[in-house]
mmCIF file of the N, C-alpha and C atoms, coordinates in Angstrom:
data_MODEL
# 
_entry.id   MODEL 
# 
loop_
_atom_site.group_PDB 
_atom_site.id 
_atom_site.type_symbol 
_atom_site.label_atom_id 
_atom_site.label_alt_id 
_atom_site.label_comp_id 
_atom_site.label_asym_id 
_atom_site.label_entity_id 
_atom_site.label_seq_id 
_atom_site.pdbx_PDB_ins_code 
_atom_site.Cartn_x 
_atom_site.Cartn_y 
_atom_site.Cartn_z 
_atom_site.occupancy 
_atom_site.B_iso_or_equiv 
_atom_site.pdbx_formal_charge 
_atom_site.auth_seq_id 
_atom_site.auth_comp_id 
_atom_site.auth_asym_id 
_atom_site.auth_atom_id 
_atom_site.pdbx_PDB_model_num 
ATOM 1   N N  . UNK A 1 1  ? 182.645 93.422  150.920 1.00 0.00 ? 1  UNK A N  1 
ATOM 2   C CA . UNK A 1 1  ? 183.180 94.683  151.380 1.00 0.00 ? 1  UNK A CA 1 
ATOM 3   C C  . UNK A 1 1  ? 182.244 95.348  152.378 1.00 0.00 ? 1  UNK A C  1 
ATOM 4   N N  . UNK A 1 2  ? 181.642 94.820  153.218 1.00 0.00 ? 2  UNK A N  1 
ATOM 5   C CA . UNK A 1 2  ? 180.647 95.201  154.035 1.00 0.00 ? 2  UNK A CA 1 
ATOM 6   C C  . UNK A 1 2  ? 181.510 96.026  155.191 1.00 0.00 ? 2  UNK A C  1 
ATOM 7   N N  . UNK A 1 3  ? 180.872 96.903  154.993 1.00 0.00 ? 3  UNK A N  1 
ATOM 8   C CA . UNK A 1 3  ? 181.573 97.947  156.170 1.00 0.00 ? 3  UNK A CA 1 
ATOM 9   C C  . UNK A 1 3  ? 182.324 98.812  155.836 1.00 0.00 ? 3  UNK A C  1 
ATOM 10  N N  . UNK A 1 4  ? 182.909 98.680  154.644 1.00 0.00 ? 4  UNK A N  1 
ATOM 11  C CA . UNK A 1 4  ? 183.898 99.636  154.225 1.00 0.00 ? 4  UNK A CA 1 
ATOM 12  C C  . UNK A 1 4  ? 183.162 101.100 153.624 1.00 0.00 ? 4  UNK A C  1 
ATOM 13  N N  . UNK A 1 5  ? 184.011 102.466 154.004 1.00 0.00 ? 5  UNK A N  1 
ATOM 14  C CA . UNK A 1 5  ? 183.586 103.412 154.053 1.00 0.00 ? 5  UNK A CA 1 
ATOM 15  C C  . UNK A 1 5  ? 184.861 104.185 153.710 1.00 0.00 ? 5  UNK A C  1 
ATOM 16  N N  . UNK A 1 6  ? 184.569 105.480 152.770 1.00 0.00 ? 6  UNK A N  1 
ATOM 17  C CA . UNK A 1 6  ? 185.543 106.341 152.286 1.00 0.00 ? 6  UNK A CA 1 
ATOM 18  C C  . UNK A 1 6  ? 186.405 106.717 153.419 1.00 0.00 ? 6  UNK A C  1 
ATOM 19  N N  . UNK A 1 7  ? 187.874 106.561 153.738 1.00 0.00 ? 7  UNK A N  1 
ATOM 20  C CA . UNK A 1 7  ? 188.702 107.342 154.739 1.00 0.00 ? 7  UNK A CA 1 
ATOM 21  C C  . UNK A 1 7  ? 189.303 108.441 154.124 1.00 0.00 ? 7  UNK A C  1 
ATOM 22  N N  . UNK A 1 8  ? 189.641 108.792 152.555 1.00 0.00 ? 8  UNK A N  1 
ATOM 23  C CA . UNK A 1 8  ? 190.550 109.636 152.241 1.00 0.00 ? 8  UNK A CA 1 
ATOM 24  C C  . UNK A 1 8  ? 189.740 109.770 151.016 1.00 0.00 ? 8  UNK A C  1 
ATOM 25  N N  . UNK A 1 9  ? 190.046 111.385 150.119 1.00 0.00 ? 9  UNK A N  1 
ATOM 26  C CA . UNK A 1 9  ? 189.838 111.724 149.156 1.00 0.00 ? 9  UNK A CA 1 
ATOM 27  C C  . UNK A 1 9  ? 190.795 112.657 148.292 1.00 0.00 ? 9  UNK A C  1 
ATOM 28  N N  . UNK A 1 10 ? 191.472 111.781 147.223 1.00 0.00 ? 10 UNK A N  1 
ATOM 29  C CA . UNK A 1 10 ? 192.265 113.241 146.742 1.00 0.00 ? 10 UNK A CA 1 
ATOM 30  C C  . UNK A 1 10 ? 192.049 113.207 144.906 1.00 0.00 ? 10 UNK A C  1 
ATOM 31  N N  . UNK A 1 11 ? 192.342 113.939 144.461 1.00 0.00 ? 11 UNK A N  1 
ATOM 32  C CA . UNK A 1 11 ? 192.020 114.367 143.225 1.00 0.00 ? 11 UNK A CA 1 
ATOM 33  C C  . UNK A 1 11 ? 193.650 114.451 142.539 1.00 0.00 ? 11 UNK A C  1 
ATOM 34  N N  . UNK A 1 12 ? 193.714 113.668 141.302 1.00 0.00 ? 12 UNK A N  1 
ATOM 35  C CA . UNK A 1 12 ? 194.707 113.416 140.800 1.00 0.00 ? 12 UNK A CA 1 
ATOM 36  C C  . UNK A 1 12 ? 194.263 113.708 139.216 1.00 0.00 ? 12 UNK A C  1 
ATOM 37  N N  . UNK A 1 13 ? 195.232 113.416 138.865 1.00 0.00 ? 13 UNK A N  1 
ATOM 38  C CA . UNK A 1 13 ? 195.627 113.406 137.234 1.00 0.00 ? 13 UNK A CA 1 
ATOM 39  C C  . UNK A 1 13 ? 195.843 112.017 136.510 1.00 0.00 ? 13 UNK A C  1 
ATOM 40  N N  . UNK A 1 14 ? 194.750 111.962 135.897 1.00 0.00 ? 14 UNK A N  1 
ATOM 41  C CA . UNK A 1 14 ? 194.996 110.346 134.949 1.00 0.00 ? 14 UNK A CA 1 
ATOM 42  C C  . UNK A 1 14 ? 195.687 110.613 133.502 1.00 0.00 ? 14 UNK A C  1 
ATOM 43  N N  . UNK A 1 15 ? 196.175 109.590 132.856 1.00 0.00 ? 15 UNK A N  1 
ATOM 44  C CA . UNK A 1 15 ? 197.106 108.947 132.073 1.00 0.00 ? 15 UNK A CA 1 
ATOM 45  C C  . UNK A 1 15 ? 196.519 110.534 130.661 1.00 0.00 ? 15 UNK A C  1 
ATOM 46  N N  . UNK A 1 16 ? 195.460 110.737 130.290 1.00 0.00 ? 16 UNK A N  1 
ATOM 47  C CA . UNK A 1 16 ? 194.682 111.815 129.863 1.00 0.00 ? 16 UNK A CA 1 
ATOM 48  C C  . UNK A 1 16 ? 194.514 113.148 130.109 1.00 0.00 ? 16 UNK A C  1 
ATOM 49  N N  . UNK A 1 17 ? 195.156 113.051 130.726 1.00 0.00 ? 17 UNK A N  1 
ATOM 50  C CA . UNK A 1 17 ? 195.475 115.111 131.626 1.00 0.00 ? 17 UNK A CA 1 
ATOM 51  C C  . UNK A 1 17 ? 193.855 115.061 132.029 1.00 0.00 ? 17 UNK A C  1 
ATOM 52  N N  . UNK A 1 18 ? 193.069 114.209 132.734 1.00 0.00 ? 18 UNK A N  1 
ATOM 53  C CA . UNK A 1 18 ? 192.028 114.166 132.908 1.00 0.00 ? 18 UNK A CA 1 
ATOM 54  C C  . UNK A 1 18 ? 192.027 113.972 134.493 1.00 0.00 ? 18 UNK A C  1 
ATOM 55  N N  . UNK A 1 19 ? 190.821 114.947 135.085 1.00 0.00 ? 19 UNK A N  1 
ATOM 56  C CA . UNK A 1 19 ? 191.126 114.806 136.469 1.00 0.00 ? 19 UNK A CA 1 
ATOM 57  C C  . UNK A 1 19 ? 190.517 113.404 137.406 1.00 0.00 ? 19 UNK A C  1 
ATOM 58  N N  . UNK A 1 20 ? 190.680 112.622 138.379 1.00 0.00 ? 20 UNK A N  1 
ATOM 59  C CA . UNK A 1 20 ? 189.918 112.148 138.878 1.00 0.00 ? 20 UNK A CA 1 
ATOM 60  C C  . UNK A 1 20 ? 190.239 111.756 140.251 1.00 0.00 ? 20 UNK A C  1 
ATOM 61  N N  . UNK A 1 21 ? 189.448 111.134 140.703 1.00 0.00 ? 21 UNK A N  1 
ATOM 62  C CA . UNK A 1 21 ? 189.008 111.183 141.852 1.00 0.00 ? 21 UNK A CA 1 
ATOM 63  C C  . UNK A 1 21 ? 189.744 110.061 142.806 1.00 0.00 ? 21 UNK A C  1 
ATOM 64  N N  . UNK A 1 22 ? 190.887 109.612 143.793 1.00 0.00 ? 22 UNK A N  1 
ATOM 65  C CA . UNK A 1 22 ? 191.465 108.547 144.430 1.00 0.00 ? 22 UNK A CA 1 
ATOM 66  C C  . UNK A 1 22 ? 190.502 108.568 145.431 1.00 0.00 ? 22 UNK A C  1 
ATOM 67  N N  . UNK A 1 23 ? 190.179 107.181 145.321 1.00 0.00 ? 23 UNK A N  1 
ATOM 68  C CA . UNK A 1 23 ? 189.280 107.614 146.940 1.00 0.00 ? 23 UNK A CA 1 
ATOM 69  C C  . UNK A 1 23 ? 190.081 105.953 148.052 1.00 0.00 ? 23 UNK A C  1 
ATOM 70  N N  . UNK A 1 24 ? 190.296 106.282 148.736 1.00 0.00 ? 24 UNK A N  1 
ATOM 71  C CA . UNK A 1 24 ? 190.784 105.115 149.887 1.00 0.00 ? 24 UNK A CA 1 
ATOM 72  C C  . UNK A 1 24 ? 189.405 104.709 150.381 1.00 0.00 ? 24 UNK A C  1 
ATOM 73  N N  . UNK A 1 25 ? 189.481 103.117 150.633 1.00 0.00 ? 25 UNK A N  1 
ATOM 74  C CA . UNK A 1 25 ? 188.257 102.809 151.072 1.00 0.00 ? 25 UNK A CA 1 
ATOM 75  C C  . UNK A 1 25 ? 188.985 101.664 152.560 1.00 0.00 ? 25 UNK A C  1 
ATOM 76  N N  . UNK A 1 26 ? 188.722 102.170 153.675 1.00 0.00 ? 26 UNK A N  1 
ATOM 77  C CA . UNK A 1 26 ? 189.164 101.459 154.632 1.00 0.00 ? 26 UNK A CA 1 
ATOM 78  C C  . UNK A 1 26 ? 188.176 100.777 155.536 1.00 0.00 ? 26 UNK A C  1 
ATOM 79  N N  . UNK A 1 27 ? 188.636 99.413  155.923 1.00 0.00 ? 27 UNK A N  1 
ATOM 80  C CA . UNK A 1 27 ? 187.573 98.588  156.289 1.00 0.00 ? 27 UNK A CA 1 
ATOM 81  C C  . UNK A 1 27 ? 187.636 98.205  157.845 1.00 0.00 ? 27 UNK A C  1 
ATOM 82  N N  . UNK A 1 28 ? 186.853 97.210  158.623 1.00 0.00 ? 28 UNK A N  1 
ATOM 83  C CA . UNK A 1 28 ? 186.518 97.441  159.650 1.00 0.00 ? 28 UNK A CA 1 
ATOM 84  C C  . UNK A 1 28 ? 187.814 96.594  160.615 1.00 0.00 ? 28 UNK A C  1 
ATOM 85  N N  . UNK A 1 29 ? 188.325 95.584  159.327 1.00 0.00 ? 29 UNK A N  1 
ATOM 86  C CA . UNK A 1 29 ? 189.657 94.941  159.789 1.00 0.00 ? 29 UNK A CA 1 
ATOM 87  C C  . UNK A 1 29 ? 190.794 95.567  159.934 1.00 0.00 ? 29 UNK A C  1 
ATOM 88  N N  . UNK A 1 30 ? 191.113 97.181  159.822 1.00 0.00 ? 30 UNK A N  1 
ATOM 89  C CA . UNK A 1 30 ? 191.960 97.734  159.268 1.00 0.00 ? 30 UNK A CA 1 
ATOM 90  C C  . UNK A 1 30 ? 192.701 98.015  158.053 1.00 0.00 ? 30 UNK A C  1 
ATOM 91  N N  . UNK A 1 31 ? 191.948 96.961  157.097 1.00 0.00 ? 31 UNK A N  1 
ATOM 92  C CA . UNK A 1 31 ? 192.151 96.928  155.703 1.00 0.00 ? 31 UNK A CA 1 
ATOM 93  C C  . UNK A 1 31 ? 192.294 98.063  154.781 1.00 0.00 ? 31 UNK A C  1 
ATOM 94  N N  . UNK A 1 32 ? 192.911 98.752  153.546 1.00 0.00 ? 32 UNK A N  1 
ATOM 95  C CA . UNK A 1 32 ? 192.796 99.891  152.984 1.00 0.00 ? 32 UNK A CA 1 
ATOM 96  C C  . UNK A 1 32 ? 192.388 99.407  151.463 1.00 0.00 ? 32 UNK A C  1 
ATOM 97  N N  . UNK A 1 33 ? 191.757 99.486  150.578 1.00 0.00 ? 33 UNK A N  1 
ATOM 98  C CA . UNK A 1 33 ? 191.819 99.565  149.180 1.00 0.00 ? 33 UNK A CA 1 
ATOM 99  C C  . UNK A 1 33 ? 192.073 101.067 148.313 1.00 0.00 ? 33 UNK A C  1 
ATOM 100 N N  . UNK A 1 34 ? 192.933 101.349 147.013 1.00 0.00 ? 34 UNK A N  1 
ATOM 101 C CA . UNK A 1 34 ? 192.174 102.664 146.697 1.00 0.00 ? 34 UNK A CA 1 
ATOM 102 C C  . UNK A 1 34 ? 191.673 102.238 145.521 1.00 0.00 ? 34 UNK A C  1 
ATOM 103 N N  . UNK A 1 35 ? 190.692 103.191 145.549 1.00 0.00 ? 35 UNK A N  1 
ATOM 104 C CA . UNK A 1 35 ? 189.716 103.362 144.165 1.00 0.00 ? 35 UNK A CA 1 
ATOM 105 C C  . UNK A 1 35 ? 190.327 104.553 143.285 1.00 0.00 ? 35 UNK A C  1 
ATOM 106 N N  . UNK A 1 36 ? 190.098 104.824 142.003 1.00 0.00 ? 36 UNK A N  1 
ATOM 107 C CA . UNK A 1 36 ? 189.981 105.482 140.915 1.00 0.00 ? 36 UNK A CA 1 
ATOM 108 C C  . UNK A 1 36 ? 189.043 105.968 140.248 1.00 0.00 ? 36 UNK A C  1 
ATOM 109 N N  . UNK A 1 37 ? 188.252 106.933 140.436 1.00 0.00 ? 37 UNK A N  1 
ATOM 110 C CA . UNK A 1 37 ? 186.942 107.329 139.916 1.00 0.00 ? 37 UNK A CA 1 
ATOM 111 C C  . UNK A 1 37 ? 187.130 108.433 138.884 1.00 0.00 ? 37 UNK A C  1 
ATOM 112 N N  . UNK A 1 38 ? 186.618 108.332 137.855 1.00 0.00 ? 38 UNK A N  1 
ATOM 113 C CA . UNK A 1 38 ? 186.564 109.095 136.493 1.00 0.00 ? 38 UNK A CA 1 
ATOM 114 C C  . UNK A 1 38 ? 185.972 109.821 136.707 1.00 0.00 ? 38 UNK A C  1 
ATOM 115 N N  . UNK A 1 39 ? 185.893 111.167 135.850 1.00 0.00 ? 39 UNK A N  1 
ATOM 116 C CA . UNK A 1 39 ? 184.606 112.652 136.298 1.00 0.00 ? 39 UNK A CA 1 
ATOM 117 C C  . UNK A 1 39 ? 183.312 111.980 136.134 1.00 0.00 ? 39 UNK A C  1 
ATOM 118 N N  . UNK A 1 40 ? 183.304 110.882 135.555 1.00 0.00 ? 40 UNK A N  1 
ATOM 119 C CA . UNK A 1 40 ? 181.405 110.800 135.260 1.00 0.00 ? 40 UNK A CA 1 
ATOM 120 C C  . UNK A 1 40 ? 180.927 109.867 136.664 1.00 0.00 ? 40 UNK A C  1 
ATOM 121 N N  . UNK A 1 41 ? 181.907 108.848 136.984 1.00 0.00 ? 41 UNK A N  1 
ATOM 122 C CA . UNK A 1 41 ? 181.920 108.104 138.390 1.00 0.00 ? 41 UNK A CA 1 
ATOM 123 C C  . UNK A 1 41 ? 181.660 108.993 139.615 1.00 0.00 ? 41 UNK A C  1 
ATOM 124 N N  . UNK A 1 42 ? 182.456 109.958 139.721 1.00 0.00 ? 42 UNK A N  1 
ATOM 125 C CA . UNK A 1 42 ? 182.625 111.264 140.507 1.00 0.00 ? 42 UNK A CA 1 
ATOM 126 C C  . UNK A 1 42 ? 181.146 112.180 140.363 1.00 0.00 ? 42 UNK A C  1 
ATOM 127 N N  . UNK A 1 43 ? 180.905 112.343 139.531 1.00 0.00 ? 43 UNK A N  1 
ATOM 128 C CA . UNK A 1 43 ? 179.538 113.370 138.931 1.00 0.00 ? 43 UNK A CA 1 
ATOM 129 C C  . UNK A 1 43 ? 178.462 112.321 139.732 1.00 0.00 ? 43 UNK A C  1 
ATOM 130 N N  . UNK A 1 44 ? 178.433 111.079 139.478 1.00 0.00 ? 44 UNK A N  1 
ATOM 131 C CA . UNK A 1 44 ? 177.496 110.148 140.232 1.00 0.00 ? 44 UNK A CA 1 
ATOM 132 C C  . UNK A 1 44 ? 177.738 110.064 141.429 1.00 0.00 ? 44 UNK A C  1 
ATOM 133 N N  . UNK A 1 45 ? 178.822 109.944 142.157 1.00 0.00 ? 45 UNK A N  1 
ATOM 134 C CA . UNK A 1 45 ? 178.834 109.826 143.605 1.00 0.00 ? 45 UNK A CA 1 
ATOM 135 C C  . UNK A 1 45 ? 178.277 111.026 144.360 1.00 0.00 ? 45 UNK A C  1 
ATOM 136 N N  . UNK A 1 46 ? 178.951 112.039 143.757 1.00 0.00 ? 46 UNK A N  1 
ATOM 137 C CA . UNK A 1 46 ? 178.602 113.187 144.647 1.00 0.00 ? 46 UNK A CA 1 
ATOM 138 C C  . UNK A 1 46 ? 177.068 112.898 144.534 1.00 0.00 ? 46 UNK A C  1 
ATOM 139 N N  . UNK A 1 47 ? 175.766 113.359 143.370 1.00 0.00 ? 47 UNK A N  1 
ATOM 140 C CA . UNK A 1 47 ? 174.987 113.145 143.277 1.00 0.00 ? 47 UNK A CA 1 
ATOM 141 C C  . UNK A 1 47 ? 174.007 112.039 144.585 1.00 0.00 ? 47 UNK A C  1 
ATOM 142 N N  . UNK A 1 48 ? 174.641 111.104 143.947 1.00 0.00 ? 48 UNK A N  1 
ATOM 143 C CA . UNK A 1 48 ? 174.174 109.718 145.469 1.00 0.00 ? 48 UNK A CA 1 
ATOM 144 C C  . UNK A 1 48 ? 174.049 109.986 146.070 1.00 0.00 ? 48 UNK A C  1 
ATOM 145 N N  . UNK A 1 49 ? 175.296 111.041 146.772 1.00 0.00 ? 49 UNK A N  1 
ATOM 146 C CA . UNK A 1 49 ? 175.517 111.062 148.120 1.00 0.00 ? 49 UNK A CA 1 
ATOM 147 C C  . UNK A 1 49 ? 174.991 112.346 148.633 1.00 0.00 ? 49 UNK A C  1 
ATOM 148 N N  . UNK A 1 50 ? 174.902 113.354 147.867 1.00 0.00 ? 50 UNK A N  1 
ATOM 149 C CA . UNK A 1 50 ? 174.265 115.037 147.833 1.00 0.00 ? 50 UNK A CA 1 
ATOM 150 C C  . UNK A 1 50 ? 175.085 115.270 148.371 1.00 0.00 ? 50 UNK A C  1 
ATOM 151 N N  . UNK A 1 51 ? 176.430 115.180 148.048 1.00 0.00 ? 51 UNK A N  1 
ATOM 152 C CA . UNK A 1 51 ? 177.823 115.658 148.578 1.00 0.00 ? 51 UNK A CA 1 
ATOM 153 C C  . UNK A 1 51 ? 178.289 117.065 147.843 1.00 0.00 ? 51 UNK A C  1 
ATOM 154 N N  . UNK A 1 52 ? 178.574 118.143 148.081 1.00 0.00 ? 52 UNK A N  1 
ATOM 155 C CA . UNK A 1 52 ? 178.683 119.739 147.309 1.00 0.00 ? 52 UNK A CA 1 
ATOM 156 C C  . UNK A 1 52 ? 180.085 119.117 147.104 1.00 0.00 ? 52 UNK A C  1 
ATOM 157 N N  . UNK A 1 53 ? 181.201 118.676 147.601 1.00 0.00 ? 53 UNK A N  1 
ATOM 158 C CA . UNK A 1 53 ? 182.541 118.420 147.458 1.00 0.00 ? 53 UNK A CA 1 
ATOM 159 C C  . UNK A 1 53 ? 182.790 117.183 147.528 1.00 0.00 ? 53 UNK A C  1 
ATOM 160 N N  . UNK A 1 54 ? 183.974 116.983 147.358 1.00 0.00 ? 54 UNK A N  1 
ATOM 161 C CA . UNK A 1 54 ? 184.949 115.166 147.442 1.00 0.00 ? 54 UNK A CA 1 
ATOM 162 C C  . UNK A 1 54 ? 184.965 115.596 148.974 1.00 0.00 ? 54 UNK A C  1 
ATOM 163 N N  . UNK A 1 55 ? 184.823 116.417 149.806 1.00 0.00 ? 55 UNK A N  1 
ATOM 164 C CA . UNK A 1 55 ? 185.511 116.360 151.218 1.00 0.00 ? 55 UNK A CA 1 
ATOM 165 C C  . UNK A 1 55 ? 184.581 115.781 151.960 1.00 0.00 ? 55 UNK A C  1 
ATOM 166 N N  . UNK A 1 56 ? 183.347 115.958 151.429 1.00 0.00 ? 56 UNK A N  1 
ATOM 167 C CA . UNK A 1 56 ? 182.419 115.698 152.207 1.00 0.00 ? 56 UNK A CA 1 
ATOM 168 C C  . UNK A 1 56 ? 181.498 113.796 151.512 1.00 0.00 ? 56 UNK A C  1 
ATOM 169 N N  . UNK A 1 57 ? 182.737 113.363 151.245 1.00 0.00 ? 57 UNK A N  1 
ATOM 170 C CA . UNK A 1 57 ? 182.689 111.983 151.067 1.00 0.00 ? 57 UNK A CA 1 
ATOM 171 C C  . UNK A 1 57 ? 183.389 111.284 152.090 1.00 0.00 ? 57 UNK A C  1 
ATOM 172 N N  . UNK A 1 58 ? 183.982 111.600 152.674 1.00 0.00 ? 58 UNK A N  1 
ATOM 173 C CA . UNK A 1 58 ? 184.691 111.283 154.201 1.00 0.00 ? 58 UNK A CA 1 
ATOM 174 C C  . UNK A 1 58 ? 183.469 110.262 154.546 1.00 0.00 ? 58 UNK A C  1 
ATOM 175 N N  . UNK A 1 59 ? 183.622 108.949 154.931 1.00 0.00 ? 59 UNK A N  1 
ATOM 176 C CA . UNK A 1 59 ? 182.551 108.388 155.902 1.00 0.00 ? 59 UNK A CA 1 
ATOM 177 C C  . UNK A 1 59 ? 181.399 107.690 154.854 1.00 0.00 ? 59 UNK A C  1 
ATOM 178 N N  . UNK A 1 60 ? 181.412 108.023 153.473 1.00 0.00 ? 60 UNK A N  1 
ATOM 179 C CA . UNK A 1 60 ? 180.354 107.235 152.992 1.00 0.00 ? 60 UNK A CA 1 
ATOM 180 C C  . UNK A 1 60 ? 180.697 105.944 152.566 1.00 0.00 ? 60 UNK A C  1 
ATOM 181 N N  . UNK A 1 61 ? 179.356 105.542 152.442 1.00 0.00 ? 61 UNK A N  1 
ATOM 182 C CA . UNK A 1 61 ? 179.556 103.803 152.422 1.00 0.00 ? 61 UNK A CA 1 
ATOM 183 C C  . UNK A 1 61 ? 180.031 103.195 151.512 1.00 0.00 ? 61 UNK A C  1 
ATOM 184 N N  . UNK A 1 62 ? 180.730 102.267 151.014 1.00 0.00 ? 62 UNK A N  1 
ATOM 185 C CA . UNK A 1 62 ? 181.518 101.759 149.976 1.00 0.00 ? 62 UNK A CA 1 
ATOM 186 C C  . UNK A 1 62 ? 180.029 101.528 148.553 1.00 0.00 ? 62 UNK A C  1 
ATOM 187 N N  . UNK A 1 63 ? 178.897 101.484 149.250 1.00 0.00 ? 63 UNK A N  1 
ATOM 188 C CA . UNK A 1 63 ? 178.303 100.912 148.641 1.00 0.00 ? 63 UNK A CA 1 
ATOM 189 C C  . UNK A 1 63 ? 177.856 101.986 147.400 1.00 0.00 ? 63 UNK A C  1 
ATOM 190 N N  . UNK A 1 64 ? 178.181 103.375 147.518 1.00 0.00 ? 64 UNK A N  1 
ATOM 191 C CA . UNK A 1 64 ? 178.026 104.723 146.559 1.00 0.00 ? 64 UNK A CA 1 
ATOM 192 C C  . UNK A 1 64 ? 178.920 104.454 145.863 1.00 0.00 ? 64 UNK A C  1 
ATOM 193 N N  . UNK A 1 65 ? 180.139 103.794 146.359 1.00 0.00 ? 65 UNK A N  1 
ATOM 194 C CA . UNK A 1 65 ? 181.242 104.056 145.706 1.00 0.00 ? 65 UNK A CA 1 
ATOM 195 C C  . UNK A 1 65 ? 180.831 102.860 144.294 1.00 0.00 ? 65 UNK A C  1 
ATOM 196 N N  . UNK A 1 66 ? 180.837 101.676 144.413 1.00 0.00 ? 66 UNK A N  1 
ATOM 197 C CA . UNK A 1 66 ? 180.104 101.168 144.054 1.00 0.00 ? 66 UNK A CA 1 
ATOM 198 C C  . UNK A 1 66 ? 179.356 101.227 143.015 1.00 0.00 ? 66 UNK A C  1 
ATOM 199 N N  . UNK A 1 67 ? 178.082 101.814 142.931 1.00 0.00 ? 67 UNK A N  1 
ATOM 200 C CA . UNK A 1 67 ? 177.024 101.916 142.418 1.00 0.00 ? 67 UNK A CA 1 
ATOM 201 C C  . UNK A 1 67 ? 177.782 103.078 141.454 1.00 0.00 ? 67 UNK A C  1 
ATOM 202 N N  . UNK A 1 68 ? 178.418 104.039 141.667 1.00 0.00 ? 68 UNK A N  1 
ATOM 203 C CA . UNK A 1 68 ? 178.828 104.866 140.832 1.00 0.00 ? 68 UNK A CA 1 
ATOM 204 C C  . UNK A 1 68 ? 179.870 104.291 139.853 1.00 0.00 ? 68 UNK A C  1 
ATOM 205 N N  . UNK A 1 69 ? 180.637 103.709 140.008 1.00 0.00 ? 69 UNK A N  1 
ATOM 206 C CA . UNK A 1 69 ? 181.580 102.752 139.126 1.00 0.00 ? 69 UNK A CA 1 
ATOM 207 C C  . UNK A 1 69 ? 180.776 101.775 138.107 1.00 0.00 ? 69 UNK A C  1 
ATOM 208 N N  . UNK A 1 70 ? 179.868 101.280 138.765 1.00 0.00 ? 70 UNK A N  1 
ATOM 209 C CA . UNK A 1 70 ? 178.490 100.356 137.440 1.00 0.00 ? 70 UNK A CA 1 
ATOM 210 C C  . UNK A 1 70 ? 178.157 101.352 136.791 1.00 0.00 ? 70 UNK A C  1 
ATOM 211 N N  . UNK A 1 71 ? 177.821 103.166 137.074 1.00 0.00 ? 71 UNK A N  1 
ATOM 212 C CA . UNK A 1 71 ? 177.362 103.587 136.601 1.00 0.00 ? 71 UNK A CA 1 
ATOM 213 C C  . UNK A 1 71 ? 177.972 104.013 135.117 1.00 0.00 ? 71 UNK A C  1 
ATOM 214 N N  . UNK A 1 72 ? 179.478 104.536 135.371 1.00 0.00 ? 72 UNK A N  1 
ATOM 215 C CA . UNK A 1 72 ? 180.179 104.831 134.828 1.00 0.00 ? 72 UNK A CA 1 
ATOM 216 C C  . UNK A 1 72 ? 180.978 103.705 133.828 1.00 0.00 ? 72 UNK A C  1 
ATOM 217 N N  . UNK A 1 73 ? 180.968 103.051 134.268 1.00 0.00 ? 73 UNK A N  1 
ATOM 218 C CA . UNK A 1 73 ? 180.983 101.527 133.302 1.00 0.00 ? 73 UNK A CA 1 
ATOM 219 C C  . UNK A 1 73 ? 179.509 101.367 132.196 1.00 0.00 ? 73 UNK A C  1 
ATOM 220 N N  . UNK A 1 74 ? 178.598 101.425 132.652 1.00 0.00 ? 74 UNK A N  1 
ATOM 221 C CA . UNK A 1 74 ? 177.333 101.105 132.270 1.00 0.00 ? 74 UNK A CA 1 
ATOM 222 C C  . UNK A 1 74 ? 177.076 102.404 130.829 1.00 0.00 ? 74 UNK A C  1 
ATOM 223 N N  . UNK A 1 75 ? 177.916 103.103 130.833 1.00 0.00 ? 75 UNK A N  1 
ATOM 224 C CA . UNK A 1 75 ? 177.539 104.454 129.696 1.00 0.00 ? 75 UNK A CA 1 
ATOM 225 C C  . UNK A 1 75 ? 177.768 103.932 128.867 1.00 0.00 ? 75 UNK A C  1 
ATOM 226 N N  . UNK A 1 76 ? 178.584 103.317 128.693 1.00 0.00 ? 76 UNK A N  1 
ATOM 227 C CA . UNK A 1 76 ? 179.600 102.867 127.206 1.00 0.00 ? 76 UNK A CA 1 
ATOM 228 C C  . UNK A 1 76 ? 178.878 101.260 126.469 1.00 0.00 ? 76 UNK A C  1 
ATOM 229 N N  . UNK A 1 77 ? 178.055 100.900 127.566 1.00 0.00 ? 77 UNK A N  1 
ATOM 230 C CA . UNK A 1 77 ? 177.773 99.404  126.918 1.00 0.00 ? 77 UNK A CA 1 
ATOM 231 C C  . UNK A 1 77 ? 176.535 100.235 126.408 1.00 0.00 ? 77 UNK A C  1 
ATOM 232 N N  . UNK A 1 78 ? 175.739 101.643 126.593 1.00 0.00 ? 78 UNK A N  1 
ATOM 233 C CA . UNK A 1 78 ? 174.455 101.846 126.382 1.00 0.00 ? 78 UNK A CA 1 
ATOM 234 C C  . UNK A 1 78 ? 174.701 102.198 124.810 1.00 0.00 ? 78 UNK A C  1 
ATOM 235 N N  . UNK A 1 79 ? 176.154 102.632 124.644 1.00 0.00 ? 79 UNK A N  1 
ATOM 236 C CA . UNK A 1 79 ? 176.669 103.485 123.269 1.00 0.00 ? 79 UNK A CA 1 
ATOM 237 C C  . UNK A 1 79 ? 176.545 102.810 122.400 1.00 0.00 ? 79 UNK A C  1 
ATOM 238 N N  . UNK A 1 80 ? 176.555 101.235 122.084 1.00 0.00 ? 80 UNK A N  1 
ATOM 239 C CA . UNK A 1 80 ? 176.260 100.457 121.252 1.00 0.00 ? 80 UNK A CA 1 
ATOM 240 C C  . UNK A 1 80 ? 175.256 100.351 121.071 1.00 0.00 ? 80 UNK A C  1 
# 
């Protein structure tokens, strides 16, 4: 996924009346993926990125996106 960078950000409602985060990740082929980020995925990206909002994720590198999803994955294997 080299090259790919946030194009869109919107904030939705998961299956949980729980809010989170759609993020479109568009690539250099014209390609689009979307992502799904949970509040704790979200709590990490912004962080990464020292982003105050989702708006100002516009343009970052797939690779936050990323690293925040291991992160948020990574809580639950620590719980055991």
């Amino acid at each position: 996924m080299a090259g790919a960078t946030i194009s869109e950000v919107h904030i939705a409602a998961a299956h949980d009346g729980e809010a989170e985060l759609l993020v479109t990740l568009s690539f250099a082929n014209g390609g689009k993926s979307l992502v799904t980020l949970d509040e704790f995925a979200v709590r990490t990206l912004l962080a990464s990125t020292n982003a105050g909002s989702s708006d100002q994720l516009i343009g970052v590198s797939w690779d936050h996106v990323r690293d925040a999803l291991i992160a948020s994955s990574n809580r639950f294997a620590e719980q055991t």
